[in-house]
C-alpha positions in Angstrom: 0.0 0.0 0.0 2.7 2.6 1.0 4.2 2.2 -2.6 1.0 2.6 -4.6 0.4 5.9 -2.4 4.2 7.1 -4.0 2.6 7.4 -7.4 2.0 11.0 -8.4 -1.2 11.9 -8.3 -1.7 9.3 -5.6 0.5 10.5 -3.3 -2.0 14.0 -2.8 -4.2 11.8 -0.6 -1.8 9.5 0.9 -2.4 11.2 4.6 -6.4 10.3 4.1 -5.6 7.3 3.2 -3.7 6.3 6.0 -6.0 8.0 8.4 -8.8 6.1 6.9 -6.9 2.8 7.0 -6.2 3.3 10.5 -9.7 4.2 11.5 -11.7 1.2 9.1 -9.5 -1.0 11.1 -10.2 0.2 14.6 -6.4 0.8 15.4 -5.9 4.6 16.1 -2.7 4.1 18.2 -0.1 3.2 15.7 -1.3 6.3 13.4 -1.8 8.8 16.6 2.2 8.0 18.0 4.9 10.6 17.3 9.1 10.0 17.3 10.4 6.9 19.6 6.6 6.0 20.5 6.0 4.0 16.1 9.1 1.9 16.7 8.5 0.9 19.9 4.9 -0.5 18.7 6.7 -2.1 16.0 9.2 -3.8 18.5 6.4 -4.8 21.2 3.8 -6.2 18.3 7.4 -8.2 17.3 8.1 -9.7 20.1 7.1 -13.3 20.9 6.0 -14.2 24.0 5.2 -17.8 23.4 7.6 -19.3 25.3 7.1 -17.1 28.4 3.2 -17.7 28.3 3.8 -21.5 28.4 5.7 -21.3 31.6 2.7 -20.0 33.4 1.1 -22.3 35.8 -1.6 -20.1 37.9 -5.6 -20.1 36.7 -5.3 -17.2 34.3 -8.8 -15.8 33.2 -8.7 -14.1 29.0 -11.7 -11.8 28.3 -11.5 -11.4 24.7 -13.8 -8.8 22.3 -15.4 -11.7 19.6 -15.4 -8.6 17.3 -11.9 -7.6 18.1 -10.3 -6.7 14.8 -6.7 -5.6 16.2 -6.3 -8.9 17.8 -8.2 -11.4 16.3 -10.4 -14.1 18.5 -8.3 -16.8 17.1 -5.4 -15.4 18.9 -7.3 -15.7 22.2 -8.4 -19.1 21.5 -4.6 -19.9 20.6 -3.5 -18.0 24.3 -6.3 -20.2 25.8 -4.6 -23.4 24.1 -1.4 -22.3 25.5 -2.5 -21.7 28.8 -3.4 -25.3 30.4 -5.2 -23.4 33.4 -6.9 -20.3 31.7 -10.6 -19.6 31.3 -11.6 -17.6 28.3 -14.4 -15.6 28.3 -15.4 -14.4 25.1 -18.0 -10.9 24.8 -20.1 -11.2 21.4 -20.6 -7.5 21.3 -16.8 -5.9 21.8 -14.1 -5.1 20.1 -10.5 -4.0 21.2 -11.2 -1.1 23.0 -13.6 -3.6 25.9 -12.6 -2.7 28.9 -14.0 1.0 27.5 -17.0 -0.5 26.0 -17.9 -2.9 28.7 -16.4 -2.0 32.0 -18.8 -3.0 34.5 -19.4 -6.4 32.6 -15.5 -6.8 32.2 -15.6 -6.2 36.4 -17.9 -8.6 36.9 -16.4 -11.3 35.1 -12.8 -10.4 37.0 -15.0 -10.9 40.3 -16.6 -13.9 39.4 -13.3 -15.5 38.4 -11.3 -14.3 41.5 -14.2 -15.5 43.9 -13.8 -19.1 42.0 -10.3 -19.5 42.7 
């Protein structure tokens, strides 16, 4: 995409496209963060963590938005996989931003699991 957006006239509307990229998708951060803050996304979003998550032992609760287009559900269920004592909790009506959207539901399902263990 960034080299079709090189090609003159293209290139006139290559900030609105971006911004409109960024927004369609959900994902305002990376497109909002000035100087140091882009490659430090880029590292984070880089690094695996794969080996770290298997090592964790404890019951480990995942709320996950089912309309989540940032991180995709499938990368919950794969957490869940990885996790052999995690509970996944999966809200049909959020998205990436859930703790925003659903905060008091997103508190009661921290309760509920915490009170369980």
């Amino acid at each position: 995409g960034k080299l079709l957006f090189f090609i003159p006239p293209l290139i006139l509307v290559r900030p609105l496209a971006r911004w409109l990229l960024y927004h369609l998708v959900g994902e305002k951060d990376y497109f909002l963060a000035h100087g140091v803050m882009r490659p430090t996304l880029k590292h984070i979003l880089a690094e695996d963590l794969t080996l770290h998550v298997k090592g964790i032992r404890m019951p480990t609760l995942i709320i996950w938005g089912a309309q989540d287009k940032v991180t995709p559900l499938a990368l919950g269920r794969y957490l869940h996989r990885l996790l052999p004592q995690s509970h996944l909790e999966v809200v049909a009506s959020a998205s990436h931003g859930l703790p925003f959207q659903k905060p008091q539901l997103l508190a009661r399902l921290v309760t509920k699991f915490t009170l369980n263990l």
